[in-house]
C-alpha positions as CSV (number, residue, x, y, z in Angstrom):
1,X,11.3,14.3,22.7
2,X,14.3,12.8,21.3
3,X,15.2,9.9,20.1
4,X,18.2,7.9,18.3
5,X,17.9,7.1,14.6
6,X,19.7,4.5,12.5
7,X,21.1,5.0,9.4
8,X,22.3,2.3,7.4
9,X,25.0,3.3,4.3
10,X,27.0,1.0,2.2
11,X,27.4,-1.2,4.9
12,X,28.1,1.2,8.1
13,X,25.8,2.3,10.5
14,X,25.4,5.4,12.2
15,X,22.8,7.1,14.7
16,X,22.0,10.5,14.0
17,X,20.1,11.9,17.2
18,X,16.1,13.6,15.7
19,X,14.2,15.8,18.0
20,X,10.6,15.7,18.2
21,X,8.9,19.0,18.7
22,X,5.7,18.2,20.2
23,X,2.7,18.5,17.7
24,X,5.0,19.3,14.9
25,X,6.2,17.2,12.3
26,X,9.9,16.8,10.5
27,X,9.6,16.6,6.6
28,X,8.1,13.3,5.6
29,X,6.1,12.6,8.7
30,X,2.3,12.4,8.7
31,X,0.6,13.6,11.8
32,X,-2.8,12.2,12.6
33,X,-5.6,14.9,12.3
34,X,-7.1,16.8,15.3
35,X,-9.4,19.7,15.3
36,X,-6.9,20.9,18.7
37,X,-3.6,20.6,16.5
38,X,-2.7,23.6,14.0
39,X,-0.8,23.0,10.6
40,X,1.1,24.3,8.0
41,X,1.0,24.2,4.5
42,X,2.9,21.3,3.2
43,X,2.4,19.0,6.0
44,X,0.9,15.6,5.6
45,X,-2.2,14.4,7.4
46,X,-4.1,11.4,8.5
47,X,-7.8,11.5,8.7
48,X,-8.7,7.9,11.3
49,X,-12.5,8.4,10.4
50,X,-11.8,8.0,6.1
51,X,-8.6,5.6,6.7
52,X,-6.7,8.2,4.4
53,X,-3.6,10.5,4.0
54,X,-3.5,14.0,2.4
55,X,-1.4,17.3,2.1
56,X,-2.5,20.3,3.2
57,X,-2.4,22.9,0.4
58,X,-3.9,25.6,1.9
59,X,-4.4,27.5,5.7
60,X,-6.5,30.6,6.5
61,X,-9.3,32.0,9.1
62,X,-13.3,32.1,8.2
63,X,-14.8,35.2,8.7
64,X,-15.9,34.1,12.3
65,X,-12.4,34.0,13.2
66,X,-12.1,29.9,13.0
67,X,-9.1,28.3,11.6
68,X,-9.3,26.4,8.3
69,X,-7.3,24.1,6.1
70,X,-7.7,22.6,2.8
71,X,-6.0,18.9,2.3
72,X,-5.8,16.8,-0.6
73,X,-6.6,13.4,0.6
74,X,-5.6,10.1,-1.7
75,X,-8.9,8.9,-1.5
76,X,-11.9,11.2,-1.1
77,X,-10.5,14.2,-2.8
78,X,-10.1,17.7,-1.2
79,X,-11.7,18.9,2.3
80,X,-12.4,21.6,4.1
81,X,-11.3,20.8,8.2
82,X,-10.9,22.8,11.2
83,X,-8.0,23.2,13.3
84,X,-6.6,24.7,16.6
């Protein structure tokens, strides 16, 4: 997906064209949290059930062969969570 972004400095504007890859985020963005989406360490998250943002600060695989993360959410502290 692409789209046009505007960029307002010192009185100019420009539009810088961002592309989207699909379940992937650009620095700064928060994706909303799925158990079908994978992630990365670094990326920022959005849990709808707790209302609450949090980085992920760890990946791996349980011993059953499920993927994991570990994110740091602003309000209820660190969580285990699946993911695709």
């Amino acid at each position: 997906m692409t789209r046009a972004k505007t960029v307002k400095k010192a009185g100019t504007v420009s539009e810088e064209i961002v592309t989207k890859k699909k379940g992937r985020s650009t620095s700064g963005e928060v994706r909303e949290y799925s158990v079908t989406e994978s992630f990365t360490k670094g990326e920022m998250v959005y849990h709808k059930v707790w209302d609450d943002t949090g980085e992920v600060i760890e990946t791996g695989t349980t011993e059953d062969g499920i993927n994991k993360m570990k994110v740091a959410f602003e309000k209820v502290g660190v969580k285990n969570l699946r993911m695709g």
